[in-house]
N, C-alpha and C positions, 0 to 999 in steps of 0.2 A: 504494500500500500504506500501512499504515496507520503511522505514525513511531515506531520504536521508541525505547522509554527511549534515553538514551543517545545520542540521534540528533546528526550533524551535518552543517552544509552546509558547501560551500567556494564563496566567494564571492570572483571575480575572483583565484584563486590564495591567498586565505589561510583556516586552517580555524576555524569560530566553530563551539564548544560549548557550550551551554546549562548551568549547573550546574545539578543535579537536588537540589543544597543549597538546603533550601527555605528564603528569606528569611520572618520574620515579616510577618503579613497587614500591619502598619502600611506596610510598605515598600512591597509591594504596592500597596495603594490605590492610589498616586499613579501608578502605568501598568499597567495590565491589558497592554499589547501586547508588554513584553519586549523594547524596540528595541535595535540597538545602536547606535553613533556615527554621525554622520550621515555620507552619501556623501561621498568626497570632488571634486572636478567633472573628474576624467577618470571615460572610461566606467568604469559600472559599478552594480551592482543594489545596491538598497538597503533592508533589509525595513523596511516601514514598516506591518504590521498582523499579529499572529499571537493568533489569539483559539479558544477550544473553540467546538464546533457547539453547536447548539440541540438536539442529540437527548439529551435530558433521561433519566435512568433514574432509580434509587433515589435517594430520601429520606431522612433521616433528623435529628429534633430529640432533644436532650440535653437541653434546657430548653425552658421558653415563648421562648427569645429565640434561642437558639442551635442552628442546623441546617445539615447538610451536604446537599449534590445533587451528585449526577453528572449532568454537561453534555460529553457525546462522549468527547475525550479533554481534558477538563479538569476537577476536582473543585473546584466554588463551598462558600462557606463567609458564613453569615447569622451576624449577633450581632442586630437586632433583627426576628425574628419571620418573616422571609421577605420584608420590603418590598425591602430592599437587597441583591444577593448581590458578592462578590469571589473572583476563582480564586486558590484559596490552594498548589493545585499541578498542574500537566500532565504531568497522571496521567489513562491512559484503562481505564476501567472500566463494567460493568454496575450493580451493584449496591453499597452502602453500609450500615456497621451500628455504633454504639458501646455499648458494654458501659456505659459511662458517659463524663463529659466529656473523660477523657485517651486512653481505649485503643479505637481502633475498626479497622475492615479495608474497605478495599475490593478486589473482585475484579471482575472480566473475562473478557479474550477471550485463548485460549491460555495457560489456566490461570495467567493472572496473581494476584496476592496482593499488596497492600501492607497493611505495619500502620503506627502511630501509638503512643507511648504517651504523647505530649506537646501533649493535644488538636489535633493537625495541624500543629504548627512542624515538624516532620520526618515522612517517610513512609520504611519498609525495605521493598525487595523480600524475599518469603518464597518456598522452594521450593517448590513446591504440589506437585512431582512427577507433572503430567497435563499437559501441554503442548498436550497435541491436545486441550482439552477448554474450554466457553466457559461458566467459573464464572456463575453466573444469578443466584444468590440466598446471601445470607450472615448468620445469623444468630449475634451476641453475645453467650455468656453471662454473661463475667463478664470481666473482664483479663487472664485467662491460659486462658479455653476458648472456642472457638467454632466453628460447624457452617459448612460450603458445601456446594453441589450445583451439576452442570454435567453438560451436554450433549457428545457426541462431535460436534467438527467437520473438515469435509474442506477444507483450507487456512481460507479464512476463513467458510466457510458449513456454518450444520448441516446435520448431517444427519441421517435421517429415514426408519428408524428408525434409535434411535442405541443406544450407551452410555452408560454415566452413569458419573459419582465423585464419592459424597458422603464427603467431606474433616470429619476431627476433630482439633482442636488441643487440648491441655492445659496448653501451656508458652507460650501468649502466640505460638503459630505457630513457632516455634523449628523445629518440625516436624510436619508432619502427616500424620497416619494415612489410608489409604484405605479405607473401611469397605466389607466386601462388600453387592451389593445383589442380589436378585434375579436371576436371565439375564433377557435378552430384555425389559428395562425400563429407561427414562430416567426423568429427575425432575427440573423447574425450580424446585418453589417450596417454599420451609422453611419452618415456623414452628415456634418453642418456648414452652411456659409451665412454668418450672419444671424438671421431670423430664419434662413429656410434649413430644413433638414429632411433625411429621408432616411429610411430604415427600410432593407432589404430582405424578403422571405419566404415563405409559403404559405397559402391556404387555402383548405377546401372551398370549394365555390360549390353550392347544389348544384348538378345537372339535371335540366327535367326529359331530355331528350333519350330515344328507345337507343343510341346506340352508342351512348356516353363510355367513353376508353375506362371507367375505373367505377362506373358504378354510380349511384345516386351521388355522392360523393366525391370531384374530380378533384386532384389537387393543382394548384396553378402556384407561377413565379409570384409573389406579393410585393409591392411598394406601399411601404407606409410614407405621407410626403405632412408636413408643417408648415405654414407661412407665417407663422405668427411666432416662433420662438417657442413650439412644444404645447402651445394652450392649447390647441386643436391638431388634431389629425384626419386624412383622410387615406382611404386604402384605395388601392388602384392595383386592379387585375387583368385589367380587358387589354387587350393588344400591347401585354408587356410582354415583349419575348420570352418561352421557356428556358431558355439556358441562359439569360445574363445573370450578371455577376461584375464585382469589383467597381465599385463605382467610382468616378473620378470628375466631380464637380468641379467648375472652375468659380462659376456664381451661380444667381438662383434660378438661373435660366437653362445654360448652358454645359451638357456636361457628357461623358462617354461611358461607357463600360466595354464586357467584351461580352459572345455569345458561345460559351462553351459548349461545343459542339463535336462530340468524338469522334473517332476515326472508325474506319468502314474497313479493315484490313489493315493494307498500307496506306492508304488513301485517306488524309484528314482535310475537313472543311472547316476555316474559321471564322469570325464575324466580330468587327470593329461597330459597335453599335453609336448612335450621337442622338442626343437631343436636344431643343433649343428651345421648349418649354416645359423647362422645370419636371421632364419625365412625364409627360400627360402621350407623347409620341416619341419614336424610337425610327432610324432611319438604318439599316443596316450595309454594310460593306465586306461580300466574302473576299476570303482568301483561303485558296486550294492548295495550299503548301503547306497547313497543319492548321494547332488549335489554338488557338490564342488562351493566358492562364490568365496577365495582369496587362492594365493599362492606368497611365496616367498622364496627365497634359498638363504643362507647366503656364502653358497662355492657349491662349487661342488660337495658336497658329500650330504651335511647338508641343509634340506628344510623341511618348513611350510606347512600346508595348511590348509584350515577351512571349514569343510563339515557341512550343513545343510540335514538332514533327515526328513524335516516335512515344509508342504507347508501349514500351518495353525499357530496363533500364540498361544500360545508361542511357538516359534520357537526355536527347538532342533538342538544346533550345537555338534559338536566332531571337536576338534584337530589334526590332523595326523602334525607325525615328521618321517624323515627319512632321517637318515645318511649313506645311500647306494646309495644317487643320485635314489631315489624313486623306488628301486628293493623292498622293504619293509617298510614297514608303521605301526607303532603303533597310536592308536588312545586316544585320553582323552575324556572323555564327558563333556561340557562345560554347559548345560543345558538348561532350559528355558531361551528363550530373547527374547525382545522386537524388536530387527532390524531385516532387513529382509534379507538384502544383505550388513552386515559388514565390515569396512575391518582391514586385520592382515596386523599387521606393528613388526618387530621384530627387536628390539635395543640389546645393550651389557647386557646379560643377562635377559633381559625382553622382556614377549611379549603382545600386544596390540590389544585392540580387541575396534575400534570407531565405532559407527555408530547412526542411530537416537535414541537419551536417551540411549546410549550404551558406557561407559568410563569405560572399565576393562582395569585391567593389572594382570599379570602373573611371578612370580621368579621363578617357579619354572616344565617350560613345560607346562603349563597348567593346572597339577595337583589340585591347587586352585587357585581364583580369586580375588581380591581387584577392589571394586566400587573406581576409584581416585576420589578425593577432587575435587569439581569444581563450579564455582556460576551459572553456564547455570542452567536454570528453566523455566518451562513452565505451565501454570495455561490453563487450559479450563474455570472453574467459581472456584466461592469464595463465601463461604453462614459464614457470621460473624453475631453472637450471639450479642457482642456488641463493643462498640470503639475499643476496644481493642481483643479480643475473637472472632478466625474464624480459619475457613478451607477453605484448597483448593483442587479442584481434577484437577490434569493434567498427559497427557503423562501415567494413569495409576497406579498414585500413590499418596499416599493422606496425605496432609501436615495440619501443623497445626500455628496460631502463637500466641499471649499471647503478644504485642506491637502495635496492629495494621497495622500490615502487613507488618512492616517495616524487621523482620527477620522471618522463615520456618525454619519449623524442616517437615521432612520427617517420617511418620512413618511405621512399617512395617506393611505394607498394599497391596499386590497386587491387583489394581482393575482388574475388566473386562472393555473391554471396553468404555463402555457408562454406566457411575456412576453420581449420585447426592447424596449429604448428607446433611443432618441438626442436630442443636444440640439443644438440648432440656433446655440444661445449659452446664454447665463447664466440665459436666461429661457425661450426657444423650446422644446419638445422636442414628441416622437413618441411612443406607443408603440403596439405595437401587440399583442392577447394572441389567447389562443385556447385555452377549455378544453379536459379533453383527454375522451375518447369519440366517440361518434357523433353525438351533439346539441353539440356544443362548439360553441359561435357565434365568428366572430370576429369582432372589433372593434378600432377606432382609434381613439386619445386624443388629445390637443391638451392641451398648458398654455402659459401666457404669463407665470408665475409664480413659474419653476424648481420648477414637481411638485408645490405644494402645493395648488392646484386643476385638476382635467382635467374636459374635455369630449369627449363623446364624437361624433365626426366622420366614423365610416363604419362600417356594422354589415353583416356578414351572417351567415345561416343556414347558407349554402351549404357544403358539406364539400369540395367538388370542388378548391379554389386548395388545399388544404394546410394546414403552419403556415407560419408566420412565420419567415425564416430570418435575410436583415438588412436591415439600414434604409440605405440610401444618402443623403445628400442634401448636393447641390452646392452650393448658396447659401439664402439668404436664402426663396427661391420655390420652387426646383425641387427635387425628391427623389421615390424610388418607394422601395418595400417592396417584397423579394424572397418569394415564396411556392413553393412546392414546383412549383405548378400554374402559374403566372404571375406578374405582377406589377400592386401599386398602385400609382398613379402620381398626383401634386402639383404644380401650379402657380401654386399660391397659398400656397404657407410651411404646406401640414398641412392649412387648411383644407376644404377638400372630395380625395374619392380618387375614379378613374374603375378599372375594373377590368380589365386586359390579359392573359385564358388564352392558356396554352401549347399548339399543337397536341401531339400524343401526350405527352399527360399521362404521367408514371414515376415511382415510387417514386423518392425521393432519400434516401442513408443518413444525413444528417445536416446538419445547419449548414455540416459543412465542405465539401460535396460540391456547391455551385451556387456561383457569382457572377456578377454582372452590370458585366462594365466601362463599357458604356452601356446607355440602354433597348433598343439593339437587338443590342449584343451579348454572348451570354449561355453561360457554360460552365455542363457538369454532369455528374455521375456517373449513372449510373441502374442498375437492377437490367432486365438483358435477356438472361435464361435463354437457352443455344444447348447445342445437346447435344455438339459436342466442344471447350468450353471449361469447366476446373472451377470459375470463376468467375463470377457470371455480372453482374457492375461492369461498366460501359464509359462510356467517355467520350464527350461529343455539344457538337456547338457550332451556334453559331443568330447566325446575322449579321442578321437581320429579326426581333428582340424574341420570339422561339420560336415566329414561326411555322412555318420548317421547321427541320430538324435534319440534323444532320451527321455520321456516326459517324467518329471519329479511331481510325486503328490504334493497339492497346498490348499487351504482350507477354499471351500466352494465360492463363499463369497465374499472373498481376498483379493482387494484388485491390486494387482502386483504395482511396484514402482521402481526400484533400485537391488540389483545385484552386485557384488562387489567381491573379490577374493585376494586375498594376499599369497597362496600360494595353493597347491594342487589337493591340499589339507582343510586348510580353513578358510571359510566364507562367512559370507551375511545375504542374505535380501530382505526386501522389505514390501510390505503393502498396508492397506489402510482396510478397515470395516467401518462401514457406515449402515448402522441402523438405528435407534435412536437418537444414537450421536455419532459421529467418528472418530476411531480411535489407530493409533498404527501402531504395526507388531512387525517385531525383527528375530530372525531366525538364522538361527548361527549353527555351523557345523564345525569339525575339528574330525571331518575322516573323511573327508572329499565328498558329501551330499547322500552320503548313508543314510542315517540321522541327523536330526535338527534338533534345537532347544529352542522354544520359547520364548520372547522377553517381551513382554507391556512396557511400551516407551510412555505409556499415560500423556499421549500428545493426542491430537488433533490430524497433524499433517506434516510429513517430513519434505523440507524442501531439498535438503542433500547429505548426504551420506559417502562416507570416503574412510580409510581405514589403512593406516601406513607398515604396522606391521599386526601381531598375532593379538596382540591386548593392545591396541595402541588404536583409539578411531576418534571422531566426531560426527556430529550430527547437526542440523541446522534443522529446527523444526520452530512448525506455528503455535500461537497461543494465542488463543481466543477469550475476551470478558465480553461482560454489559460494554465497554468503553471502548474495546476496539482489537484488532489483532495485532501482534507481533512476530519477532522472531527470537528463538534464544538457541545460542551454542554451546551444546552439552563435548562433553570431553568421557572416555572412558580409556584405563587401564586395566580394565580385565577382561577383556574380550567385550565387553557389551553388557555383561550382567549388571553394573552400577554405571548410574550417568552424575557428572557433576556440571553444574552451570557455570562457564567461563565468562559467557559475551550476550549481552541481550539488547533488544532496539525495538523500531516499531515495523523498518519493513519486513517486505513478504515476499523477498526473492534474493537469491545469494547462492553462490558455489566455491565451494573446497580448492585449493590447490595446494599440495603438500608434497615436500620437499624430500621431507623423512618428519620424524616425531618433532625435531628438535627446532622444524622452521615448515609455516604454513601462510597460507593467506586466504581469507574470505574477501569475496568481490561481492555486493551487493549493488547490481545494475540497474537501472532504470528498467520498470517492467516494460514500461509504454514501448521500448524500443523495441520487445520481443512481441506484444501484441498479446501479453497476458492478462486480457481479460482488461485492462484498464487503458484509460488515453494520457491519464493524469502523469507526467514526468515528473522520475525523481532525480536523486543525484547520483553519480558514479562515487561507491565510497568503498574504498580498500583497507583492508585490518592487516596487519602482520601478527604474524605470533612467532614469539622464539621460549624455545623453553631453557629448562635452567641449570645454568655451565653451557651455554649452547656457546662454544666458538664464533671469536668476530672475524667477519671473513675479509680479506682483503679487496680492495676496489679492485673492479677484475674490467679489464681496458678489453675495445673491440680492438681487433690489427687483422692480419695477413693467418693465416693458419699455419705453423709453424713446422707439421710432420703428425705422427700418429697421436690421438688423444687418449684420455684415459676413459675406461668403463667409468658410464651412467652410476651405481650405485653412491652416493651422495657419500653416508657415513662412511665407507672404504675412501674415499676424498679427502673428506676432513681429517680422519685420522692420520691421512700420510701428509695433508697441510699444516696439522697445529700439534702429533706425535700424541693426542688424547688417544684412550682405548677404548673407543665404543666398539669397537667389535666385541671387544671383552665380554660386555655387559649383553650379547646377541642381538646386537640390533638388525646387522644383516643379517645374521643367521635365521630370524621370525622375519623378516624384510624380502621383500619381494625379488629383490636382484633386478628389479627394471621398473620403472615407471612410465604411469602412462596419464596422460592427458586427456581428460573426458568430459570440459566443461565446456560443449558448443551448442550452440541453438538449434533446434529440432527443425 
């Protein structure tokens, strides 16, 4: 879920609160990440990274130099022009607006409101009185007036058809009014010039006609329009285009949108829409070169717009400018990007192009483009070599750090979609990606370089292996990639793969639902429908690398979720019952899946589960009150039978990455960017743990690869790095001998 104001964790038994007293941006600069003291070296977690996502919303410039953006649940704040930005507070919002340089509002999800009246040194929560409502758009009129409008949502996602409250303040929000609208209509987008305003929407219109497209009940484009300053409104249905969108008023007469209008294969149609009374008529202008997403007009002569030609990602935009009041258009090609439906914002000489993982700016028309400076970041997983030495893949692009996560470097790496990587050493790594549809190829990369050149080292077409779940690899030569279908398999450190299918190929639910303790012995969840079980999970095991399968008894209505083994002895899986309530139960073997034990996690819901050697695991699970859910990280030393609470918080998504015992890391991502079930963006926030006597490692530099590396096993590492005797103590010896990487998005 998504962190509310106010939020806090308890860490190893003591409670840290964030002040929501917002220090001036000066202070700031010098750490975006918010840390607190460093660990101290008995166990225990240590946050070493808490940054906004990359899902970018409203804009807004005060001056040529000075502008604000929403970035998830963080609001950046620019003083030169958009090259640099700094989060001046974590604050999660939609939209952004200032009346001028001191008084502006942002608003949000569940009728959030902050105002400012001290250009952003301080933000005040306002009562909006809509809670169930996901403010979209906020327009500023003056210090002490300003309009919102927001959608009806069902917990954290709208819905459709909704409600609407458009909200009017006259006291600087002190309190706001909820202005009646219409029944049977919503409304996202505002705009004001003056006295006139308009609000963009939908709503049903009765049909009385025998052959009405939707029924007694049609629903149409809607314009709410004002000429008096909000005392009145009027709604306007009839001959408003269906697909406009984005409005871009110049005065109260005059003003554009666009007509989104999709594409037909390859073949897209767009439509630059104008009117020149006050929206009461619409005059349109196609263009068969794509779809248009945003437009905006600086005068009446001089206008934006930003066409997208390709309904597939990477998504191909062009530019169009035109200083004739749209009788002509020249266009720029903008290129590949990652958003879908961006939007252009054009300031004094610059223009802007936000949207999710999408921060360009432009001097020069568009001609070329500058990535701005910004700390938003977004991690999917994170596979670290060691304390220090890791990667991350998010949002598509693959970061690296050399600190322990506490700073990213970004390198150039365009993933595809759905990537995992591992690194062999300092220099070695893996990945392996795999777009997603029906044509998604997969592919494997090779660097020798630590990631800042790859080659690619096995390609296919085939759709039949799956994706990519994780990367295993023992030493220096040997490793395979786990695939839904089978497995790749290496005996030469990456370069070349041979390809090993699974007989009776299955749906697998996830990353966490297959592992391979060696090439030939292989667990997995699958999806195998029987008509008197209401589940239809089951667990399967394969001692000959899948070529046959084995089905292991588990309680009927058990829906499986996470399997896990440290070695060809002992394991865990898990699943959850829900009948009155839900509860999830973990089942551990010590003779390779003979028998099982038992153990009541007296949780709710496990969100991950991970286990380093034979008594050595953690768990991330949910807990649910009257007041809301969380998550808390249990720790066990005896295989599972006792759990003890390390780490606890309020959200509801996080995954393991663990080193050996003595060094781990919990990632808790923003769910919105997986599309779990919420829209609402959180933060990207990373924990370390080191436990106690854990060796301090040295900074470990990227360079040239030097000749043969040493075997993956970590604690066999440290011991010949700092001459400690954890072998002694059988850490390898209950240790897997090879780690594997298993935190990628489904």
């Amino acid at each position: 879920m998504a962190r509310c104001d106010g939020w806090r964790q308890r860490v190893a038994g003591l409670v840290y609160r964030p002040s929501l007293v917002l220090l001036p941006l000066a202070a700031l600069a010098g750490s975006l990440a918010l840390l607190p003291p460093t660990a101290s070296a008995s166990p225990g977690w240590e946050l070493v990274l808490d940054r906004p996502s990359p899902s970018f919303g409203g804009i807004d410039f005060v001056s040529e130099t000075e502008g604000w953006l929403v970035a998830g649940a963080g609001l950046l704040h620019t003083t030169d022009g958009g090259a640099t930005w700094e989060e001046a507070a974590p604050l999660t919002g939609i939209d952004v607006d200032f009346a001028d340089a001191d008084h502006g509002w942002l608003v949000g999800y569940n009728g959030t409101i902050y105002a400012t009246q001290d250009g952003g040194e301080s933000w005040a929560n306002q009562a909006s009185g809509v809670p169930n409502m996901h403010l979209r758009d906020i327009a500023a009129i003056s210090a002490g007036e300003a309009w919102a409008v927001g959608i009806e949502a069902q917990g954290d996602v709208p819905r459709f058809p909704a409600q609407t409250a458009l909200l009017h303040t006259t006291d600087g929000g002190v309190s706001w009014l909820r202005v009646e609208t219409p029944p049977s209509s919503w409304f996202e987008e505002l705009q004001f010039v003056g006295e006139h305003g308009w609000a963009l929407g939908w709503a049903h219109i009765p049909c009385d006609e025998p052959d009405c497209p939707a029924g007694p009940q049609t629903i149409h484009r809607a314009l709410l329009r004002t000429l008096d300053g909000g005392g009145s409104w009027e709604l306007m249905t009839e001959g408003l285009p269906q697909r406009i969108g984005r409005l871009s008023f110049l005065d109260d007469t005059h003003g554009w949108a666009i007509g989104r209008i999709s594409c037909d294969q390859n073949d897209c149609l767009g439509a630059i829409l104008e009117t020149r009374d006050g929206g009461l008529n619409w005059t349109e202008s196609f263009f068969p070169l794509g779809s248009f997403v945003d437009v905006t007009f600086v005068t009446d002569l001089e206008g934006w717009a930003l066409m997208r030609d390709t309904e597939a990602p990477p998504y191909r935009f062009s530019l169009a400018h035109t200083i004739d009041a749209g009788l002509t258009w020249t266009f720029e090609l903008v290129g590949g990007l990652s958003a879908y439906q961006p939007s252009l914002t054009v300031g004094e000489g610059i223009t802007y192009l936000t949207g999710n993982d999408l921060a360009l700016s432009s001097a020069d028309g568009g001609v070329t483009w500058q990535t701005m400076e910004h700390p938003a970041i977004a991690f999917d997983s994170t596979s670290f070599l060691d304390g220090r030495l890791g990667h991350a893949v998010g949002r598509q692009t693959l970061y690296r750090t050399s600190d322990g996560g506490r700073t990213w470097r970004a390198l150039s790496r365009s993933l595809a979609f759905h990537a995992i990587v591992r690194f062999i050493d300092a220099n070695v790594g893996v990945i392996a990606e795999r777009e997603r549809g029906a044509s998604g190829a997969l592919t494997v990369g090779r660097t020798t370089d630590g990631g800042s050149t790859w080659e690619e080292v096995h390609r296919t077409d085939d759709q039949s292996l799956g994706f990519p779940r994780k990367i295993y690899l023992e030493d220096e030569q040997r490793g395979w990639i786990l695939m839904d279908a089978g497995l790749l398999i290496t005996s030469d450190g990456g370069a070349t793969w041979q390809e090993r299918r699974f007989a009776d190929p299955a749906t697998i639910p996830g990353p966490d639902g297959i592992d391979a303790v060696t090439l030939d012995e292989v667990w997995r969840i699958v999806y195998i429908p029987e008509p008197d079980r209401p589940d239809p999970l089951r667990l399967q095991h394969s001692t000959d690398g899948g070529a046959t399968w084995h089905g292991v008894p588990t309680q009927a209505e058990l829906q499986l979720e996470f399997v896990d083994f440290v070695d060809t002895s002992y394991g865990w899986y898990e699943g959850t019952i829900c009948q009155a309530e839900c509860r999830s139960l973990l089942f551990r073997t010590t003779d390779g899946g003979r028998t099982w034990e038992e153990i009541d996690l007296a949780a709710e819901r496990v969100l991950d589960l991970t286990f380093t050697d034979r008594m050595n695991g953690w768990l991330n699970v949910a807990r649910c009150s009257d007041s809301g859910c969380g998550y808390q990280v249990l720790h066990t030393d005896d295989g599972g039978r006792s759990w003890t609470t390390e780490l606890e918080g309020e959200e509801l998504s996080g995954d393991f990455d663990f080193v050996d015992s003595a060094n781990g890391w919990l990632l808790l991502y923003d769910p919105a960017s997986r599309g779990v079930g919420t829209e609402i963006p959180s933060r990207t926030v990373l924990y370390h743990r080191t436990g106690e006597g854990a060796p301090v490692l040295p900074d470990v530099g990227y360079g040239p690869s030097r000749g043969p590396t040493r075997p993956l096993a970590l604690p066999a590492l440290l011991a010949t790095m700092t001459g400690l005797a954890l072998l002694a103590a059988g850490a390898l010896a209950l240790g897997r001998g090879r780690r594997a990487y298993s935190q990628s998005p489904s």
